[in-house]
VOBA-843243 format. One line per field, with one value per residue (C-alpha): x, y, z. Coordinates in nm, 2 decimals, decimal comma. Each point is the difference from the previous one (the first is absolute). Layout:
N
x: (X; ...)
y: (Y; ...)
z: (Z; ...)
END
This chain:
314
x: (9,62; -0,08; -0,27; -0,19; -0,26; -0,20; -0,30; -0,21; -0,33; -0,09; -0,40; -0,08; -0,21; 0,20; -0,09; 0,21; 0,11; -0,36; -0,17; 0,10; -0,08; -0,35; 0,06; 0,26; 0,09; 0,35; 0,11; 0,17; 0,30; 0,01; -0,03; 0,27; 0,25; 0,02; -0,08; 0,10; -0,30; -0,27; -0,23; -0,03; -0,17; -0,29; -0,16; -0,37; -0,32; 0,04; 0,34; 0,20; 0,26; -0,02; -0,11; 0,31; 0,24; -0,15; 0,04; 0,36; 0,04; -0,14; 0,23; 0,31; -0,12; 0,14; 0,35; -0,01; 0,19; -0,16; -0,38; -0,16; -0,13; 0,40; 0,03; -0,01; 0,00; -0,23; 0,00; -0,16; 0,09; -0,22; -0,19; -0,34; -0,12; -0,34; -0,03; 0,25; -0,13; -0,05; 0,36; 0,12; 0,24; -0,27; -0,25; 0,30; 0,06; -0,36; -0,04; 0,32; -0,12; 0,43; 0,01; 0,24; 0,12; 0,04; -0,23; 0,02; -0,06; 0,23; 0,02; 0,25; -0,13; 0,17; 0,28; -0,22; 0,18; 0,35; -0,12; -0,17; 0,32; 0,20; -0,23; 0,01; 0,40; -0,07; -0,19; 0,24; 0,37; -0,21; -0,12; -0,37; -0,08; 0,16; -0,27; -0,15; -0,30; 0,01; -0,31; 0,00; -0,33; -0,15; -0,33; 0,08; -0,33; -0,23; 0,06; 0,14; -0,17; 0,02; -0,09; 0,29; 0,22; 0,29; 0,05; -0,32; 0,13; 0,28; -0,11; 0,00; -0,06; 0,17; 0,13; 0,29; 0,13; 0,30; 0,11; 0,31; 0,20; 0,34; 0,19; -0,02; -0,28; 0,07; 0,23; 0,12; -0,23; 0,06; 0,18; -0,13; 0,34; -0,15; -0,27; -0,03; -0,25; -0,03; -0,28; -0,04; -0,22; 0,22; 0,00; -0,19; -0,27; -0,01; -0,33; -0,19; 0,17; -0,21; -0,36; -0,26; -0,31; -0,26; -0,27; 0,16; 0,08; 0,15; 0,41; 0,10; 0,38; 0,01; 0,36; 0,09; 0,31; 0,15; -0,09; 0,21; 0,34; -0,04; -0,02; 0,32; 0,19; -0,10; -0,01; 0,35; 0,14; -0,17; 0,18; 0,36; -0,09; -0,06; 0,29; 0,23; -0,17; 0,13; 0,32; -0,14; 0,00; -0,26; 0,17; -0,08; -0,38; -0,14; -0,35; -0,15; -0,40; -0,13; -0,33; -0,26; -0,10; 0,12; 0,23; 0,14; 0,16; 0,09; 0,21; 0,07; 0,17; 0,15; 0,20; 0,14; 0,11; 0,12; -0,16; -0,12; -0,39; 0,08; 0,05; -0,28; -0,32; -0,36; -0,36; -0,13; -0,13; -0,22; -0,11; 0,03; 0,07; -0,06; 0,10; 0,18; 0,01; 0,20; 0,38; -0,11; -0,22; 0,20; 0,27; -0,23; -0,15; 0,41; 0,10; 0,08; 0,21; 0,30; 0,27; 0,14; 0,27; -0,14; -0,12; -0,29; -0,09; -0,35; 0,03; -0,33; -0,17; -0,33; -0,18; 0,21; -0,02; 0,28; 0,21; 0,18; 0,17; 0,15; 0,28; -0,04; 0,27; -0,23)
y: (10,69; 0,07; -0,14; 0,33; -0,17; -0,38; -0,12; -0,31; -0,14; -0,35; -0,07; -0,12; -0,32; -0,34; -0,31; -0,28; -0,34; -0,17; 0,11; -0,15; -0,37; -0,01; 0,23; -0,22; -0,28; 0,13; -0,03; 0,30; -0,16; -0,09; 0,35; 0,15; -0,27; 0,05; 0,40; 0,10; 0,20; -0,05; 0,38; 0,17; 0,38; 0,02; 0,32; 0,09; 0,01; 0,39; -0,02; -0,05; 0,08; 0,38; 0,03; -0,20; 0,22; 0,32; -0,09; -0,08; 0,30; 0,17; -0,20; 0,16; 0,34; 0,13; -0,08; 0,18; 0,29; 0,17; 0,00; -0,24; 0,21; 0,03; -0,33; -0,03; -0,38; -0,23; -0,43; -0,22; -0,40; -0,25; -0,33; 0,05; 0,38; 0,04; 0,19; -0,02; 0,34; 0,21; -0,12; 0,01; 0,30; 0,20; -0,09; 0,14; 0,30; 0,08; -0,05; 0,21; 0,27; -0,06; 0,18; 0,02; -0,33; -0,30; -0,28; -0,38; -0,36; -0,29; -0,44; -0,25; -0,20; 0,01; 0,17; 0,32; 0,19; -0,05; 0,08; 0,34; 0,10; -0,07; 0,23; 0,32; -0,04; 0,01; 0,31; 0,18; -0,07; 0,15; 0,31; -0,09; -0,01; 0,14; -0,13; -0,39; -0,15; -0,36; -0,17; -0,42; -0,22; -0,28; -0,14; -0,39; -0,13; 0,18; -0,22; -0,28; -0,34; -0,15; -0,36; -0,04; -0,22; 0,11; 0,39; 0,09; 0,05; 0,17; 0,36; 0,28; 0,39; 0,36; 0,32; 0,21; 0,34; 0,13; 0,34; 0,03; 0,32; 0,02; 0,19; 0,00; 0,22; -0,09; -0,16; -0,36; -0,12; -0,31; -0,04; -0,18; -0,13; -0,20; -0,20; -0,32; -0,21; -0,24; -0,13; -0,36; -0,14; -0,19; -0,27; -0,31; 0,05; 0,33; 0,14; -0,33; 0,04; 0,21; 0,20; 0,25; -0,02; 0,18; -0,15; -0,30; -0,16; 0,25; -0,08; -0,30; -0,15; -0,33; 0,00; 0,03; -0,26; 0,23; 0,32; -0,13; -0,16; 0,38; 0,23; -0,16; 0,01; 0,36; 0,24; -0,09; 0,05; 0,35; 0,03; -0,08; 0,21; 0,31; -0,06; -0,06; 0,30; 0,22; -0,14; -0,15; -0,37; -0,19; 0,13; 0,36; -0,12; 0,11; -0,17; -0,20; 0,05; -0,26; 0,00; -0,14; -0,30; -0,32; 0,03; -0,32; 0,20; 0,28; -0,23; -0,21; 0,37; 0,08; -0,34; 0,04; 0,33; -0,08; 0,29; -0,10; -0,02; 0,32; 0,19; -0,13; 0,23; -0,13; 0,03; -0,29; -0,19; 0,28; 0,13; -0,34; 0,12; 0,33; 0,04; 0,29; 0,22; -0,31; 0,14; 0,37; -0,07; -0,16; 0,28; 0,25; -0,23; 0,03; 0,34; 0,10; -0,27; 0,05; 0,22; 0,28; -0,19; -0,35; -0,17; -0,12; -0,27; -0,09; -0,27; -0,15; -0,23; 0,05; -0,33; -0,13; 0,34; 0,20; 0,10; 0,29; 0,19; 0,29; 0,07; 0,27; 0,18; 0,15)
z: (9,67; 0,34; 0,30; 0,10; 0,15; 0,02; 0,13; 0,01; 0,08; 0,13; 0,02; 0,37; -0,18; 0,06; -0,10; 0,23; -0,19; 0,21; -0,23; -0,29; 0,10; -0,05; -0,31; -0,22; 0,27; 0,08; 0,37; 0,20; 0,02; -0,36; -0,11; 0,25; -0,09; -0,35; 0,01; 0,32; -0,02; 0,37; -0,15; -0,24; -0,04; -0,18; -0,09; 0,18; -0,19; -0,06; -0,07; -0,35; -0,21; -0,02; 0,36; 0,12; -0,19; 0,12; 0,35; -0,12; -0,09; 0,30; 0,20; -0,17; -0,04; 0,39; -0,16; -0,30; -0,04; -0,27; -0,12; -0,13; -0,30; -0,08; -0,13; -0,37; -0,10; 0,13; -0,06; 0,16; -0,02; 0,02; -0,14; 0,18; -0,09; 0,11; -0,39; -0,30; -0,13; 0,27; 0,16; 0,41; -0,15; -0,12; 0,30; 0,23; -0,26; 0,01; 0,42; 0,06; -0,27; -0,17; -0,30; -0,24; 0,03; -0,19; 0,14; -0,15; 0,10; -0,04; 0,04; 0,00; 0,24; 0,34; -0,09; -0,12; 0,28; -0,11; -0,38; 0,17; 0,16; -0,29; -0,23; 0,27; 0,00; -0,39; 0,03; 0,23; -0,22; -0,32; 0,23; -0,06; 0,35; 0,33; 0,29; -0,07; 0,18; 0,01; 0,10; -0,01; 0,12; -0,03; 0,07; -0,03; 0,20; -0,24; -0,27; 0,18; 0,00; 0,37; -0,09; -0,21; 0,18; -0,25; 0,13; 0,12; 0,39; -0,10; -0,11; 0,20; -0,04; 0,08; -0,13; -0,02; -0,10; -0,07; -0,04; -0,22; -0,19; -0,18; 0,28; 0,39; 0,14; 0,33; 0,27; 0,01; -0,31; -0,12; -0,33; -0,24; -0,18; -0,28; -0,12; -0,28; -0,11; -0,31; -0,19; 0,03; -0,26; -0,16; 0,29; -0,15; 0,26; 0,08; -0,17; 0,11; 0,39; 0,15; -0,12; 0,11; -0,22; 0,15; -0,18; -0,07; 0,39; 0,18; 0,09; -0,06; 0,01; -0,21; 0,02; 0,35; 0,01; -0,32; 0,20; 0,28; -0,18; -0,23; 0,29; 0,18; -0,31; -0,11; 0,34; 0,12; -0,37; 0,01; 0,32; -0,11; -0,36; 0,27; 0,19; -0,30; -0,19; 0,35; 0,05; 0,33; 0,19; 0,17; 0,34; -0,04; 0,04; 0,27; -0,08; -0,28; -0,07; -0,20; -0,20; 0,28; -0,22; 0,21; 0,28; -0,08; -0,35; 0,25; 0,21; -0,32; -0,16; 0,35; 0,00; -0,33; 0,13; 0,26; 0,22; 0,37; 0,11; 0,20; -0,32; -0,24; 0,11; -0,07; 0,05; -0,19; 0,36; 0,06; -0,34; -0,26; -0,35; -0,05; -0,38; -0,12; 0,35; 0,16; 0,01; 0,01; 0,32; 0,16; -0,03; 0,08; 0,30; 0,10; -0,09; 0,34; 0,05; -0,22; 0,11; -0,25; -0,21; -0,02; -0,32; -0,07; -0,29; -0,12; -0,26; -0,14; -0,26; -0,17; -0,08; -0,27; -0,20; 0,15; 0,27; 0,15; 0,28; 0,15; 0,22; 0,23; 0,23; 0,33)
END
């Protein structure tokens, strides 16, 4: 499946690490040496989730090369809908007036993305769809709790929105090549890991340490099972994007890799922990970037429950 067009939408709200030490006690320093995160975005009083994807949206409508109203599946991935009835694929079916389309929500945690691709390249093979929207947000600082010394500095928020079909519409779109992901409840602490109970505490990660060893066993595994799957090595990458969780796991998966600083591309500094959009912003963030012919692999890990990635020729 095929790249028509992305877009992406960063709140201008940051909250700088300062702020956390009269909050929960934990220095600057602290924070950035363990994260590698000094901001992260938070979304403005009028903002949330459906706002933030709609300006996603907007952002990649100039490079579309068909209308909008062409598009005949819509999901959105997330964890933190503003409504689980009235989903972000049927507010953006509604605002952009899309009809006769499919329209659904779905969660894995933070690799919804991955599972979203993975369901539109579903769609095209059985000939059920011809022209995807993919829209991925997350609104971490609405429900998270920022004196919780345990993740409560490290959630950010942003959008993204990508515009996908089953043959080129344009020139030079990126080519999606393929997509995995895997369930991973299985792992003894997976379902205990990490949780979002909105009335019930907000987020809250009560198994960081597992989080950590999980991540850097999982994302460069997904790695080598795309690059067996395709027949390709670690030295046809061209750049690895990692899920934005903890850029100690980023450099953690590059070293087992074996792939150079130059070539491992985040935004976790700037932004913190931005869920499910992580990998997918950060490509769009970098679209212009890649030259036609280099490859592209976003690997990531969602909280214990799952992990995926996609390899993508540009």
């Amino acid at each position: 499946m095929y790249i028509n067009s992305c877009g992406h939408y960063v709140p201008s709200g940051r909250v700088d690490n300062g702020y956390f030490y009269d909050v929960n006690g934990l220095t600057s320093e602290w924070i950035e040496q363990r994260t590698g995160i000094k901001t992260r975005s938070k979304a403005l009083p009028d903002e949330d989730l459906n706002s933030m994807i709609k300006e996603a949206v907007n952002h990649a409508l100039p490079g579309l090369p068909y209308n909008i109203k062409d598009v005949d599946l819509i999901i959105a991935a997330s964890y933190s809908p503003v409504d689980t009835v009235a989903t972000p694929a049927h507010v953006i079916q509604h605002v952009y007036h899309i009809e006769n389309c499919k329209a659904f929500y779905i969660s894995s945690a933070c690799s919804s993305a991955m599972n979203a691709l993975e369901i539109v390249d579903t769609y095209f093979k059985s000939g059920k769809a011809q022209k995807a929207l993919v829209v991925v947000a997350d609104h971490n600082t609405y429900y998270s709790n920022d004196f919780d010394p345990k993740s409560g500095h490290l959630w950010g928020d942003a959008a993204t929105a990508f515009f996908l079909s089953n043959e080129p519409c344009g020139r030079y779109e990126p080519h999606i090549m393929d997509v995995v992901t895997e369930g991973l409840g299985f792992l003894n602490k997976s379902i205990h890991a990490v949780n979002l109970r909105p009335k019930d505490g907000g987020i809250v990660m009560e198994e960081g340490r597992d989080v950590f060893m999980q991540a850097c066993t999982y994302m460069p595994r997904t790695v080598h099972q795309l690059l067996k799957r395709n027949h390709m090595e670690v030295s046809d990458i061209s750049y690895l994007i990692g899920h934005q969780a903890n850029m100690r796991i980023l450099k953690n998966v590059a070293h087992q890799l074996e792939m150079p600083d130059e070539k491992v591309l985040s935004n976790i500094e700037s932004y913190g922990n931005t869920g499910s959009v992580s990998s997918l912003l950060v490509f769009s963030e970098n679209r212009d970037r890649f030259k036609a012919g280099e490859v592209v692999v976003c690997t990531t890990f969602g909280g214990g429950y799952s992990t995926g990635g996609c390899l993508i020729r540009c």
